[in-house]
RONUTOR-246447 format. One record per residue: residue in three letters; x, y, z of N, C-alpha, C in turn. Coordinates in steps of 0.001 Angstrom, whole numbers, padded with zeros to 6 digits, always signed. Each point is the difference from the previous one (the first is absolute). Example, Ala and Ser with C-alpha at 12.3 -4.5 7.8 and 13.67 -1.06 7.14 Angstrom:
<ronus>
ala+013190-005690+007800-000890+001190+000000+000900+001200+000000 ser-000350+001050-000720+000820+001190+000060-000770+001090+000730 
</ronus>
This chain:
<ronus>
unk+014159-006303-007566-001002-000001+001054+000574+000673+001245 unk-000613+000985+000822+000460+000518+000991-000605-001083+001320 unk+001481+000787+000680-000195-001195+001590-001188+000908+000860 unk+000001+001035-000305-001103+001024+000965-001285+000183-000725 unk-001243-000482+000306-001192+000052-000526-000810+001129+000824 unk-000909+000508-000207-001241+000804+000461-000780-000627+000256 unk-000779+000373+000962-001447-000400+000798-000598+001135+000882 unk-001463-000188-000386-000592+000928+000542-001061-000559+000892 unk+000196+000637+000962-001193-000069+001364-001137+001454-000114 unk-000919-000307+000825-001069+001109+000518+000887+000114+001696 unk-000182+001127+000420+000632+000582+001609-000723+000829+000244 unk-000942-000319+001057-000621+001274+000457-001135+000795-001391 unk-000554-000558-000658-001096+000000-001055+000759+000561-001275 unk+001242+000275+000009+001226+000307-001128+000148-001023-000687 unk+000289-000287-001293+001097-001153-000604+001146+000942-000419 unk+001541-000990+000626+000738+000417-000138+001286-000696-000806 unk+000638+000106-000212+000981-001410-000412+001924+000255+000644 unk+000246-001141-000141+001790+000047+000162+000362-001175-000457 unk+001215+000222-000214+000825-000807-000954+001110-001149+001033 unk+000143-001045+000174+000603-000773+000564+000415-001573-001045 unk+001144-000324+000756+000838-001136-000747-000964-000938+000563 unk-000123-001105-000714-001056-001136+000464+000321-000435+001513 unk+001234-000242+000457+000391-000478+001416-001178+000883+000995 unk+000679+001110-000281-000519+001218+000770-001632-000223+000207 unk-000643-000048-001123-001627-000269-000318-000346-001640+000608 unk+000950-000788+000240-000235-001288+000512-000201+000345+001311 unk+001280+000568+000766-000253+000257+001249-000587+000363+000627 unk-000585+001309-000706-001418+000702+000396-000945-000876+000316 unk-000414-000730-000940-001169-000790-000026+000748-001145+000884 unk+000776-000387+000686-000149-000840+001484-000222+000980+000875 unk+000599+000870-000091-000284+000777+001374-001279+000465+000456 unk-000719+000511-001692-001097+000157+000475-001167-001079+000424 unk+000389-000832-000104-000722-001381+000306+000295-000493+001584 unk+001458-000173+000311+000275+000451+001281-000786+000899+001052 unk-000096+001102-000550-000717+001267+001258-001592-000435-000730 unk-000582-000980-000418-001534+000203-000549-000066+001175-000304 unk+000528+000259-000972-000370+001164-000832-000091-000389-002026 unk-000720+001053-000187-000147+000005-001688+001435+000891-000071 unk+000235-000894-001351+001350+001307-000567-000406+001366-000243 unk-000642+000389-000010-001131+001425-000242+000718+000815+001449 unk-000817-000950+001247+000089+000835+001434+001495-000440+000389 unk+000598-000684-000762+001793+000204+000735+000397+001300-000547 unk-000192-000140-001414+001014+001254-000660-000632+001392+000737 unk-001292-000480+000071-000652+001847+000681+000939+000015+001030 unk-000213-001034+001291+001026+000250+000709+001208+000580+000210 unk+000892-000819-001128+001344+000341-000031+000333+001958-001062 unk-001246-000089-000907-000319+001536-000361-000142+000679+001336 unk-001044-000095+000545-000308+001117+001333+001442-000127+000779 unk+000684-000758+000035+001183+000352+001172+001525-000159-000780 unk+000092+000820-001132+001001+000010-000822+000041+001701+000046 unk+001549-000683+000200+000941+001914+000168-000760+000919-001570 unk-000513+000563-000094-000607+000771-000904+000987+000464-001096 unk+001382-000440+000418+001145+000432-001218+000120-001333-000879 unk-000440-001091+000414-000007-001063-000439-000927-000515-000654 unk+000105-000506-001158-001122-000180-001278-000815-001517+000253 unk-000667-000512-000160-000852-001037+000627+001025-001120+000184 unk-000014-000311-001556+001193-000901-000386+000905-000300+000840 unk+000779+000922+000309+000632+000233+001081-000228-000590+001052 unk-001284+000869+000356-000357-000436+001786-000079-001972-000065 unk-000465-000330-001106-000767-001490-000153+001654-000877+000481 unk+000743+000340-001063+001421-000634+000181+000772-000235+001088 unk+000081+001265+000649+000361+000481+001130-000960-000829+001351 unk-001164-000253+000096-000879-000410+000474+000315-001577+000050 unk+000103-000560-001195+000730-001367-000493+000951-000550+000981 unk+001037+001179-000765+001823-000456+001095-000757-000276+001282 unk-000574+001190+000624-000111+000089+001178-000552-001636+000990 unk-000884-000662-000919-000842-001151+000443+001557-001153-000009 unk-000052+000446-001362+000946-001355-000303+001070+000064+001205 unk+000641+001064+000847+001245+000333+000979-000742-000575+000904 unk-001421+000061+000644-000690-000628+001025+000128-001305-000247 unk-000466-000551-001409-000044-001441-000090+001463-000946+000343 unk+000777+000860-000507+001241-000698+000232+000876-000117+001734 unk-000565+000903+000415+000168+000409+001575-000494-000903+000913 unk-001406-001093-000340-000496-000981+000313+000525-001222-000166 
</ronus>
């Protein structure tokens, strides 16, 4: 069984998908619950303002650390 699963969202009237380790896909879904958002309009988010060399996946993970460094800073 792999630790990294797929999931796919709609963004902006697209369905798209990326691949994340369950942690990663947990976190999302607080955060996006946090900012009242659907997991749909976070990832668009974090899509629209991701370095364009960087693959979604990527941006999502990266996006992750980033919360989790705030959370711990508190």
């Amino acid at each position: 069984m792999s630790l990294v699963r797929k999931h796919s969202v709609t963004i902006r009237g697209h369905r798209t998908s990326f691949s994340l380790e369950q942690p990663f896909y947990d976190d999302l879904v607080v955060i996006a619950a946090q900012r009242g958002l659907t997991l749909s309009a976070l990832v668009a988010d974090i899509d629209e303002n991701r370095h364009r060399e960087a693959n979604l996946s990527s941006a999502l993970r990266l996006s992750v650390l980033e919360w989790a460094k705030r959370q711990s800073d508190r």
